[in-house]
N, C-alpha and C positions, 0 to 999 in steps of 0.2 A: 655078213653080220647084219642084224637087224635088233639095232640096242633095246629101243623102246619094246620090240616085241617079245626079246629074252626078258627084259627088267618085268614086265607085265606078270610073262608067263612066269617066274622061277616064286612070284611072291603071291599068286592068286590063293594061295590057301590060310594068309592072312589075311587079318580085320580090317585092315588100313584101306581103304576106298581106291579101285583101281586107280582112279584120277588122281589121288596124290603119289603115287608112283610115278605115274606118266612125264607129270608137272617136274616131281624133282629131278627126274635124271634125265629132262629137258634143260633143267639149271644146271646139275654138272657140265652137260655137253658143254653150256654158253660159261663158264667159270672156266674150262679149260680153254677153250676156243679166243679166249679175251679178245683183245680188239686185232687178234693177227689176221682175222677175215672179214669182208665186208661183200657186201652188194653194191656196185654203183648207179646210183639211181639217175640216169639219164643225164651224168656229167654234175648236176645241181649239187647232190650230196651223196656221202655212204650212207650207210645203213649197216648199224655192227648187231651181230645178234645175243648183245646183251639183253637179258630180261630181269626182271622182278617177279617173284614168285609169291602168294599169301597163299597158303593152306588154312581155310577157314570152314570150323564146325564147333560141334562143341566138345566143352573138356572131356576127354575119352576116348574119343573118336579115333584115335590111333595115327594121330600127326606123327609122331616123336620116328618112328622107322625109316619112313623115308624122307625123312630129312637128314637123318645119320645117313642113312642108304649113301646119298648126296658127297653129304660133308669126308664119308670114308673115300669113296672114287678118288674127288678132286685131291685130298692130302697125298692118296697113292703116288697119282701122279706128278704130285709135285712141280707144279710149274706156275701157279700161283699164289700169293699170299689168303690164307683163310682167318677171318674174323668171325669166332663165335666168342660166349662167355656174352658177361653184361659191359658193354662200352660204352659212352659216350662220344657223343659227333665227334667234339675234341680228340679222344683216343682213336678214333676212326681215323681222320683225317692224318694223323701224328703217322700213322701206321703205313696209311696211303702212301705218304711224304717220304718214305723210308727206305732208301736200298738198300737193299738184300743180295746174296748170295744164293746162286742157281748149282747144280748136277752140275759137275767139269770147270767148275771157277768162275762162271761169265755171274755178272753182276747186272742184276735186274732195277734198273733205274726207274721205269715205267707203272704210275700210279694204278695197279690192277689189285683187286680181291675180287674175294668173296664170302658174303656177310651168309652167314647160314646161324639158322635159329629155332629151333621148334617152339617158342613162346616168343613173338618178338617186344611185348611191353617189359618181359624182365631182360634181355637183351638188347637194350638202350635204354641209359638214361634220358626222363623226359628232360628237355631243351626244347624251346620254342623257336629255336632255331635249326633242328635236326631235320626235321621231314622236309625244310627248303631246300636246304643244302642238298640232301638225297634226292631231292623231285631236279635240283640243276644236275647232277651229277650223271643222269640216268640218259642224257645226251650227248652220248661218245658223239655226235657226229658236228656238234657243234662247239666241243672242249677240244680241237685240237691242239696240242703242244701246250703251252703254263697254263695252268688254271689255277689264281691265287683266290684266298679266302680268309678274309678277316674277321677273326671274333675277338671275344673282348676283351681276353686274356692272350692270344697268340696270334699269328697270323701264319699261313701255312701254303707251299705254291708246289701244287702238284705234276706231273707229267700225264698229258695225255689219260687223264683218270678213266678209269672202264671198270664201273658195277656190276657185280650180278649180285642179286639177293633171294635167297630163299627161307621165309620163316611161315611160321604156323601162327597162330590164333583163334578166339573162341569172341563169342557177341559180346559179352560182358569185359572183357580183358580193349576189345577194338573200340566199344563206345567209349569206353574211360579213358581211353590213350589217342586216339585218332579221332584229333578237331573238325570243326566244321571246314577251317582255313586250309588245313589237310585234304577234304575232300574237294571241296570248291577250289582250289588253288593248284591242282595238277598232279600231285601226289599219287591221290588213289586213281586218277585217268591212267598213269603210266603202270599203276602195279598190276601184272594177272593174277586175281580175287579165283581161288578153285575153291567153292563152297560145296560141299556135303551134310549129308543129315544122317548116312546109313552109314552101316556095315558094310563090307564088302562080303562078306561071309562069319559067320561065327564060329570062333576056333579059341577051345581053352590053351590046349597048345599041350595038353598031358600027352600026347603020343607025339613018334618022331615027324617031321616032317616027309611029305612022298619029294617033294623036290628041294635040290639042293644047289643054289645059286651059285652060277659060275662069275665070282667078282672077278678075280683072277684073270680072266677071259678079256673081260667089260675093261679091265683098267689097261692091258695089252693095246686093247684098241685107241682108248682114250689118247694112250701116252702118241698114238699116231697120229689119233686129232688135233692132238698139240703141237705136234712142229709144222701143220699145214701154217703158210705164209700165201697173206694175197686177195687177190678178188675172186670171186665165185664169176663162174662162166654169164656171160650178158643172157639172156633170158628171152629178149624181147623177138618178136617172131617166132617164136615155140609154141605150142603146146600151152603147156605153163605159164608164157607170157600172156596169151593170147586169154587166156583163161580167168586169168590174174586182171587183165588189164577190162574184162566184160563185167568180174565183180565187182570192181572198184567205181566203175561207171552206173551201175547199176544201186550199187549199197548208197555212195553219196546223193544220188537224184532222188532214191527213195527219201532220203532221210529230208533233205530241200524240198520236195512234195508235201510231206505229211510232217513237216513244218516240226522237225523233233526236235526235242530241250534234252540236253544231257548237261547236264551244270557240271559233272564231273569231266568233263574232255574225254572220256573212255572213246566217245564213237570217233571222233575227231581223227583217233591214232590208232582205229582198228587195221587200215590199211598199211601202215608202217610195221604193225603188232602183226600181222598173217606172213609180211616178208620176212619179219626175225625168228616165226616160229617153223617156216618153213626153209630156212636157211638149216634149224636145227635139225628138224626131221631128217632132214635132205645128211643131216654129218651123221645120223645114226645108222645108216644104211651104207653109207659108201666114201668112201674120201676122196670122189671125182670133184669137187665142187660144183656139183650141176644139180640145179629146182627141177623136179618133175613134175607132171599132169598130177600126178598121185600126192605130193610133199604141200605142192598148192590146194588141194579140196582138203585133206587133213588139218590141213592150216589154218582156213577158211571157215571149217567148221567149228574145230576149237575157239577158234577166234572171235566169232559171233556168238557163240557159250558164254563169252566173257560179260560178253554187255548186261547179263541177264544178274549176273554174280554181284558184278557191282551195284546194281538196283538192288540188288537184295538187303547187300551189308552197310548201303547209304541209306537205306529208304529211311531209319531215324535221324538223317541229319538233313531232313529238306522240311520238315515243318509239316505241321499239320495240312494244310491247304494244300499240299504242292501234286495232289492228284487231282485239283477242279480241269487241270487243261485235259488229262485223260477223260477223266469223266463225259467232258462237251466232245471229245472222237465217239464215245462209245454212244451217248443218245441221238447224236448226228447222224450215226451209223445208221439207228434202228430205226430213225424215223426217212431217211434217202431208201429204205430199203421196201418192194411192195406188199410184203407180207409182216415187216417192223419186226421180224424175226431172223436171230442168225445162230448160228452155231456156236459153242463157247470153245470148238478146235479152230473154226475158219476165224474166230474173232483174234483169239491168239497169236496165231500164225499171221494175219495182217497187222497187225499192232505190237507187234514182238520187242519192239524198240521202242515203244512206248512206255509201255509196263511189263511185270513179271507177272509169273502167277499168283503169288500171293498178292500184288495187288491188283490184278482182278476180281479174285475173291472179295478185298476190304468192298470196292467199288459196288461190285453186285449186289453187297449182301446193304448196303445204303441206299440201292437201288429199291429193293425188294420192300425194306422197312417203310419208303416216301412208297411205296405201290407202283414206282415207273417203271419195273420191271418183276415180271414173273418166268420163274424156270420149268422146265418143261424135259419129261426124259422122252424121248423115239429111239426106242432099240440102244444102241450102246452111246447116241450123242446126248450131251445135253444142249437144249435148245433156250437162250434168251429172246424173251418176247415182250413187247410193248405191249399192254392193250388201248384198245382201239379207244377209248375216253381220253387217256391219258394221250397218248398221239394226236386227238385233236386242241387239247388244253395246248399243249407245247407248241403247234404251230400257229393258233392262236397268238401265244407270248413271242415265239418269235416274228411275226408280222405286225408286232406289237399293237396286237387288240386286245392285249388281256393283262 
């Protein structure tokens, strides 16, 4: 079995963006999977592979499928509580707090859903207490056993609470609904932001489909992911570990080096976020509970995709000014450089966690208008270039003679 590569293949000849396939039936995985598996992270803590999903594009773009896709598996299966419709934190928590009845009589005490929503601002009532609550929640590893919660009509004390969430959104729906306190305050650092702009393909859908999705298959399996109980195999001295342990040393120095700001925590928890999504990968293939060479670079990649998403769908809530520190990398850049010329692929690629690409574009094209920078094509790169007036003005002002 290889979920993620059926789920891909059985749907490519719809509109819906490969990547929110991929995404959502990485949240059924973690929505069955609840907190009966962890990684032990070197005795300190687990690490459960609950996520937060956003499908972010705009209206059309064809969220609504697979997030059904999603929400059908987990109900199949049956072995967690699903929260869709519009609720309230209140009805959230109410819900959490609730045991229920399981398959064969056994009585499920333990505070688990799964919040699935293809619109998520009409699927929560706004509360300026909601997005806390959810941003505490989203730490299976630190809510062991009670987790009480006082609001100002009820008070509520859950078990071992384990989220997954998967909703959709659109720019105009996220700026109106999701604060600054929201982004700044941990919220959007924990959610994976999949932001799209295409099609996957255009299909009016008048003829039959040539393939025809094996759910039936998919939820067979599921139902086996669901009784796995326990820890995933230790890691460390493998491959994987080994792997794992060269990116993590290497992503965090870079980021201490070149001295990066993420206001939102996204980078903080990237390294937490590649272990829970390769803990997933790793359940779509095999139910050995073992991370491979291959489930850690999948992870790693996706993972570092991430950082770029959330720049994207924050970049209105940091304020006009909050690209001067980019700005002062990129003319430092061109002026440390002997020819004040670089590439706008090598400038990318170094500064990745810096900015996105559209703000590099904002950046350039303010560049261009003050004359500090002129664009240049060679063959298929495009070339940023200082000229040479302007490079001696600048290090004038910085030796401060001018």
């Amino acid at each position: 079995m290889d979920l993620l590569k059926e789920i891909l293949g059985a749907y490519k000849e719809l509109e819906s963006p490969q990547s929110f396939w991929y995404w959502s039936a990485l949240a059924a995985i973690s929505a069955v999977v609840k907190d009966n598996l962890y990684l032990d992270r070197g005795g300190a803590f687990k690490t459960y592979p609950n996520i937060y999903v956003m499908l972010y594009a705009d209206s059309g773009l064809r969220k609504g499928p697979p997030v059904s896709l999603a929400k059908r598996l987990v109900k199949s299966v049956n072995n967690t509580k699903i929260i869709s419709g519009r609720s309230s934190i209140q009805g959230i928590l109410k819900e959490l707090g609730t045991a229920e009845s399981k398959p064969g009589g056994k009585i499920q005490f333990k505070s688990t859903a799964f919040i699935c929503a293809s619109e998520f601002t009409s699927s929560l009532v706004t509360d300026p207490s909601a997005m806390t609550i959810l941003t505490d929640l989203y730490d299976r590893s630190y809510n062991e056993g009670d987790y009480k919660s006082l609001l100002k009509m009820e008070s509520f004390q859950l078990k071992d609470p384990t989220l997954t969430i998967l909703v959709g959104t659109n720019e105009a729906h996220f700026e109106d609904f999701v604060g600054s306190k929201d982004v700044h305050g941990g919220f959007m650092g924990r959610m994976f932001v999949i932001a799209e702009s295409k099609y996957n393909t255009l299909n009016p859908l008048i003829r039959p489909l040539e393939i025809k999705p094996d759910e039936e298959n998919w939820i067979e399996y599921l139902k086996e992911v669901g009784k796995l109980q326990g820890p995933f195999k230790p890691f460390h001295d493998t491959q994987a570990g080994n792997r794992f342990e060269e990116w993590y040393l290497d992503f965090y120095r870079t980021i201490e080096k070149q001295k990066v700001k993420d206001p939102t925590g996204t980078m903080q928890r990237v390294g937490d976020s590649v272990i829970k999504v390769a803990m997933l990968i790793s359940l779509s293939k095999s139910l050995n509970l073992e991370i491979s060479l291959n489930d850690i670079e999948e992870a790693i990649e996706k993972c570092e995709g991430l950082v770029g998403n959330i720049r994207k769908t924050t970049m209105g809530k940091r304020g006009k000014s909050s690209l001067a520190d980019q700005k002062l990398l990129i003319v430092n850049e061109l002026l440390s450089r002997d020819n004040h010329a670089i590439s706008r692929e090598l400038l990318a690629k170094k500064y990745w966690m810096h900015f996105n690409a559209a703000e590099l574009d904002e950046m350039i094209r303010s560049f261009e208008m003050a004359g500090l920078v002129v664009q240049e094509a060679i063959g298929s790169q495009i070339i940023y270039r200082m000229p040479e007036e302007q490079v001696k003005e600048l290090e004038k002002f910085f030796k401060g003679k001018n």
